[in-house]
N, C-alpha and C positions, 0 to 999 in steps of 0.2 A: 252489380256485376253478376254475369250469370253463374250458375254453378256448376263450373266446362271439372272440378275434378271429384266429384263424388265418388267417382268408380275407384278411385288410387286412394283417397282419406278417408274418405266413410264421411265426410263433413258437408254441412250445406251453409249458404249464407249464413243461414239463422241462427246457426250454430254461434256463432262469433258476435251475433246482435245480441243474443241471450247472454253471453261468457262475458262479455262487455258492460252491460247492465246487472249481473248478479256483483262483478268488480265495482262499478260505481257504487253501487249499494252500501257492501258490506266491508271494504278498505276507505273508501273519501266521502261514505255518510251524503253519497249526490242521488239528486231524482233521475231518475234513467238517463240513460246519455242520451242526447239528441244528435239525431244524425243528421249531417249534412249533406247537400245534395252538391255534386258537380264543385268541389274542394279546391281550392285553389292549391298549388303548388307549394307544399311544404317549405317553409320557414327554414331560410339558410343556415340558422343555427341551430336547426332543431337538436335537440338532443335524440338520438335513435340507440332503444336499447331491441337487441332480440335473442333468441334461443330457439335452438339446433331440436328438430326431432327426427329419429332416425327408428327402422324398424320395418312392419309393413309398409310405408311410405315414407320419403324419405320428403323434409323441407326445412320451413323456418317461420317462425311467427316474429314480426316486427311493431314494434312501434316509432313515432315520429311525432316528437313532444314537442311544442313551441317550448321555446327558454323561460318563458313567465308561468306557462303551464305547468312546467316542470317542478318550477318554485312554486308552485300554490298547492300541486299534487305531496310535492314532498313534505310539505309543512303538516299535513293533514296527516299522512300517514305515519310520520316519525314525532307528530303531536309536538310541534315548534314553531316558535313565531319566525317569518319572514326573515327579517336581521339575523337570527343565528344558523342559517343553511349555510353549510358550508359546499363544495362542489363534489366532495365525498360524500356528504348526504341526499344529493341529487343523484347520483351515481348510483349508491344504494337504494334511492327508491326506487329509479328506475328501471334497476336491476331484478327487485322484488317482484313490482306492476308486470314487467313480461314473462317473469316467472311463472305468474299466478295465473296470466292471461293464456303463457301455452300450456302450462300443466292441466290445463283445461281444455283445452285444444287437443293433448293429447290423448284424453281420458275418453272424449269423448268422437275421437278418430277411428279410424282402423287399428286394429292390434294384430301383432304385442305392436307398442310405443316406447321409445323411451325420450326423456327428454335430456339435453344436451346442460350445458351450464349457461348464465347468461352476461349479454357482451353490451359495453354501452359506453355508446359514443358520441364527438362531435359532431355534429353535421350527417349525413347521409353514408350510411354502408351501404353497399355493393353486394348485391350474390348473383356472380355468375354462374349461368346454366341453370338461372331457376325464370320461373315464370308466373305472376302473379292469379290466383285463383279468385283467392275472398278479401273484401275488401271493405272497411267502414271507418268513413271519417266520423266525427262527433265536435260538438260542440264544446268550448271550454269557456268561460263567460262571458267576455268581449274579445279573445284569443283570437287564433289562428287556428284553423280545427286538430286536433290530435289524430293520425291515420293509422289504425292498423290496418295490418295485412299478413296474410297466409301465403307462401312462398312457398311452391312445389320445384325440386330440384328434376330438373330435365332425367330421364333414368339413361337417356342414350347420348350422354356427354361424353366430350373426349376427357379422359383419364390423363393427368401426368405421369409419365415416367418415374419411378423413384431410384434416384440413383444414391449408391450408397458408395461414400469413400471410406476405402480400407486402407490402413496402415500398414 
């Protein structure tokens, strides 16, 4: 994917090849993540965690875990065998992995940055009025690839209204 938002994040592809692979490394103990080319459509059940960065530029860093991935990612990182993941423990890994993955993303963006808190769920979120910039799927052993992505929020969206009821 080209790098259509440099000028708004300060980020380029590589940026996210590199933040991806220092995480494989030094949380799941993996040889660089291998990227895949031309990714097939994320897994209906993926588990998708992401987090909000807001500041000089404003978006979202996602990911989209296969469900086995999840489970093999989580095991590693909360150092437990398969059998005892509980769905709170997926939740929480997955919570951490995007954590780590934009507080990286943010650090190494435009500033100031701040990062949001992170949100993780079944199947596929949604952000409207954003529009995909960076983009790398990778490999998980015989998986489904894992996809992140870098989600810049449109700056000339329409606003809701906030309506406020008084007593």
């Amino acid at each position: 994917m080209a790098d259509v938002s440099t000028a708004e994040s300060g980020l380029v592809d590589q940026d996210l090849i590199e933040i991806v692979n220092e995480v494989w490394d030094a949380y799941l103990q993996q040889p660089e993540a291998t990227a895949v080319e031309d990714p097939q459509a994320p897994h209906p059940r993926a588990i998708t965690a992401a987090v909000s960065i807001t500041g000089a530029w404003e978006g979202h860093v996602r990911v989209l875990v296969p469900p086995a991935a999840a489970g093999d990612i989580t095991a590693i990182m909360l150092a437990m065998q398969a059998g005892e993941i509980t769905d709170r423990d997926v939740t929480d890994a997955m919570g951490e992995l995007i954590n780590v993955v934009g507080g990286n993303i943010k650090n190494r963006g435009a500033q100031p940055a701040k990062l949001g808190l992170p949100v993780v769920a079944s199947g596929k979120m949604l952000f409207p009025a954003t529009r995909e910039t960076h983009r790398l799927a990778v490999s998980w052993q015989d998986d489904d690839p894992i996809l992140f992505s870098v989600l810049h929020v449109n700056p000339d969206r329409q606003a809701l209204p906030i309506i406020a009821k008084y007593r």
